[in-house]
Steps between C-alpha positions, in 0.01 A plus 500: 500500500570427869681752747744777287795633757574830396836559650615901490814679642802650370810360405730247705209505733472135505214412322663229330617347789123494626371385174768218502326377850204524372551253217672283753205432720297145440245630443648636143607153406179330480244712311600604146770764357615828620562786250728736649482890334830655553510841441801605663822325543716540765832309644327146656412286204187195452691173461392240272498245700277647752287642239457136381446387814205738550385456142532893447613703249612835452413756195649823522282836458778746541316836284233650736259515185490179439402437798141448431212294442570350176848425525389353835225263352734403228758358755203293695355362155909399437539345861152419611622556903297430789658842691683810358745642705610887398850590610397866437765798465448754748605818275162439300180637592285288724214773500378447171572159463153261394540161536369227254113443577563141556683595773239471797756457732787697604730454758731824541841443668758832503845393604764723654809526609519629843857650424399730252122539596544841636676637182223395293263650730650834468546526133298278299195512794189503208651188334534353892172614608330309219727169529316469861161684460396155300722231708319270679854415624860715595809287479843661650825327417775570721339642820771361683705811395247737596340391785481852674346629121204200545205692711532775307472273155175325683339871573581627053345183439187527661472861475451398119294169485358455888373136378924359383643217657865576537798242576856597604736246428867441551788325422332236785165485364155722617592776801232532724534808682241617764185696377599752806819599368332639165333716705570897531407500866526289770159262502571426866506842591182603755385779229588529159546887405522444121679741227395476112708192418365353815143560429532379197647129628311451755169512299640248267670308753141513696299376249738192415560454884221638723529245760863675603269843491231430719512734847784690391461872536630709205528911423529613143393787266302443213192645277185422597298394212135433549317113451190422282387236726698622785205677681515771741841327680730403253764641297796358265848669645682485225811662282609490153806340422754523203680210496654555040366860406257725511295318278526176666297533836348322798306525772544369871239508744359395782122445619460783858178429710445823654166646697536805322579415168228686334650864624827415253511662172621280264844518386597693881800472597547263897709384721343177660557312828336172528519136537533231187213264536430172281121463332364271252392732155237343288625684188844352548379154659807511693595657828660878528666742726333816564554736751287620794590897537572593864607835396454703236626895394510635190860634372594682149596344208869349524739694230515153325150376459595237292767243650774376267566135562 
C-alpha cells in the first residue's frame, strides 16, 4: 500500500471538497485506483464522472465499529487500490483509533471551517485537540470571513501540534497573511516584555523562525528547571501549558545561558532579561534560539502556574 490520507474534521468542514481535489490532481490519474472510505456524509457529493475519471471509488463505513481492521482489509482485497483515502467523521474517537499494519504511511490532514472553528474549540475542544495533535496538515475553509479570527487559529494550532502545516484559504484561493501579525506582541518592538500567551509563542515561533529572533532582547517569567548536560550555566526557562485539559499537557521552554546557573534550584521561580541568540545543537542537528541572561531575579510563583492556551 502506497501513501493512506487520513482526512479528520467535523461536519460541513469541507473535507470533501479537499478530497475531491485531491482525486483531481495528475498525479491520481496515472498510477492505479483510489478507494475512498467515507464515513461521514455531509451536503457536497463525489460525482461519477469524476470518480471515473480518477479511477476511485467510494465504500461507505458509516458505524464507528466497523471501522476496523478487518472490514478495512476486506474492502482492499475487493478493490485492490494503490491509495486509501479516509473521509473520517470527526464525532468518533481519533485517540484510540489503530490503523491497519500495512499502513506504513500516514498522511494526517484535519480540515476546518474557519467560521465555526471557534465554537468547536470551546465545546467539543478534546475531539479538536486530537483532530490536530496527529495532522501533519490544518486546512481552514472560509478564512475570508474571519480574517481578524486567523492569528489566533494559527497560535490553538500550534499550541497543540508545534510541527502542523496550516493553510488558510478563501473564496480566492490560499491567504497568505504575514507571520508578524500572528504574533501577540509587536516583533519590531526594541524589547519584548512577554505575558504567558506571549512566552508561550515566541518559543514556538523561535524555534520555527530563529533568524527573525536573533539580537532581540526579551523579559519574561518562567520556572527555571535545571539541564543534564547543561553544566554549571544553563537552564531550560520553561512553563507548562494546557492547551485541551488537565490531562492533556505540554511543555514550552527555552535554553538560558547564565554565569550563575548552578545557584538556581530547580523548579525556582525567574524573571529573565536577556538577549535571543542563534547556535547550532548537535542533539537537534539543526540551529536554535537560546537566550543569553542579562538579568536575572527571582520572583514567586504566578497564581496560575500552568498557562491555558
Amino acid at each position: 500500500m502506497s501513501t493512506v490520507y487520513f482526512v479528520n474534521g467535523f461536519l460541513e468542514a469541507g473535507k470533501t471538497t479537499f478530497i475531491k481535489e485531491l482525486i483531481g490532481r495528475e498525479s491520481f490519474r496515472i498510477a492505479g485506483k483510489t478507494l475512498i472510505l467515507l464515513c461521514e456524509e455531509g451536503e457536497i457529493e463525489y460525482d461519477d464522472d469524476e470518480l471515473a475519471v480518477s479511477d476511485s471509488v467510494v465504500e461507505i463505513i458509516d458505524d464507528e465499529e466497523a471501522f476496523n481492521e478487518k472490514t478495512i482489509a476486506q474492502l482492499e482485497k475487493k478493490h485492490r487500490p494503490e491509495r486509501v483515502i479516509v473521509e473520517y467523521n470527526g464525532m468518533w474517537d481519533r485517540k484510540e483509533l489503530d490503523f491497519p499494519e500495512d499502513w506504513a504511511d500516514v498522511m494526517e490532514i484535519a480540515v476546518f471551517d474557519a467560521t465555526t472553528f471557534k465554537l468547536y474549540s470551546d465545546n467539543m475542544r478534546s475531539l479538536l485537540a486530537e483532530q490536530v495533535r496527529h495532522a501533519e496538515l490544518v486546512i481552514f475553509y472560509k478564512a475570508d470571513e474571519v480574517r481578524d479570527k486567523l492569528a489566533y487559529y494559527s497560535r490553538c494550532i500550534k499550541a497543540i501540534n508545534s510541527k502542523a502545516a496550516y493553510i488558510f484559504r478563501g473564496a480566492d484561493g490560499d491567504i497568505i497573511l504575514d507571520p508578524n501579525e500572528n504574533l501577540p506582541y509587536d516583533i519590531n518592538a526594541e524589547k519584548l516584555v512577554l505575558d504567558d500567551e506571549g512566552f508561550v509563542v515566541m518559543c514556538m515561533d523561535s524555534l520555527e523562525r530563529y533568524e527573525v529572533y536573533e539580537g532581540k532582547e526579551v523579559q519574561f517569567t518562567a520556572c527555571a528547571y535545571s539541564m543534564k548536560d547543561g553544566g554549571d550555566f544553563e537552564f531550560i526557562a520553561g512553563r507548562q501549558v494546557m492547551t485541551c485539559c488537565e490531562a492533556d499537557m505540554s511543555f514550552a521552554g527555552l535554553i538560558c545561558g547564565y554565569h550563575k546557573a548552578y545557584k538556581l534550584k530547580n523548579r525556582e521561580w525567574v524573571e529573565i532579561t536577556g538577549v535571543i541568540k542563534v547556535r547550532f545543537d548537535e542533539l537537534m542537528q539543526r540551529d536554535i534560539p537560546v537566550c543569553r541572561v542579562t538579568g536575572l531575579k527571582k520572583v514567586s510563583a504566578p497564581e496560575n502556574e500552568v498557562i491555558s492556551f
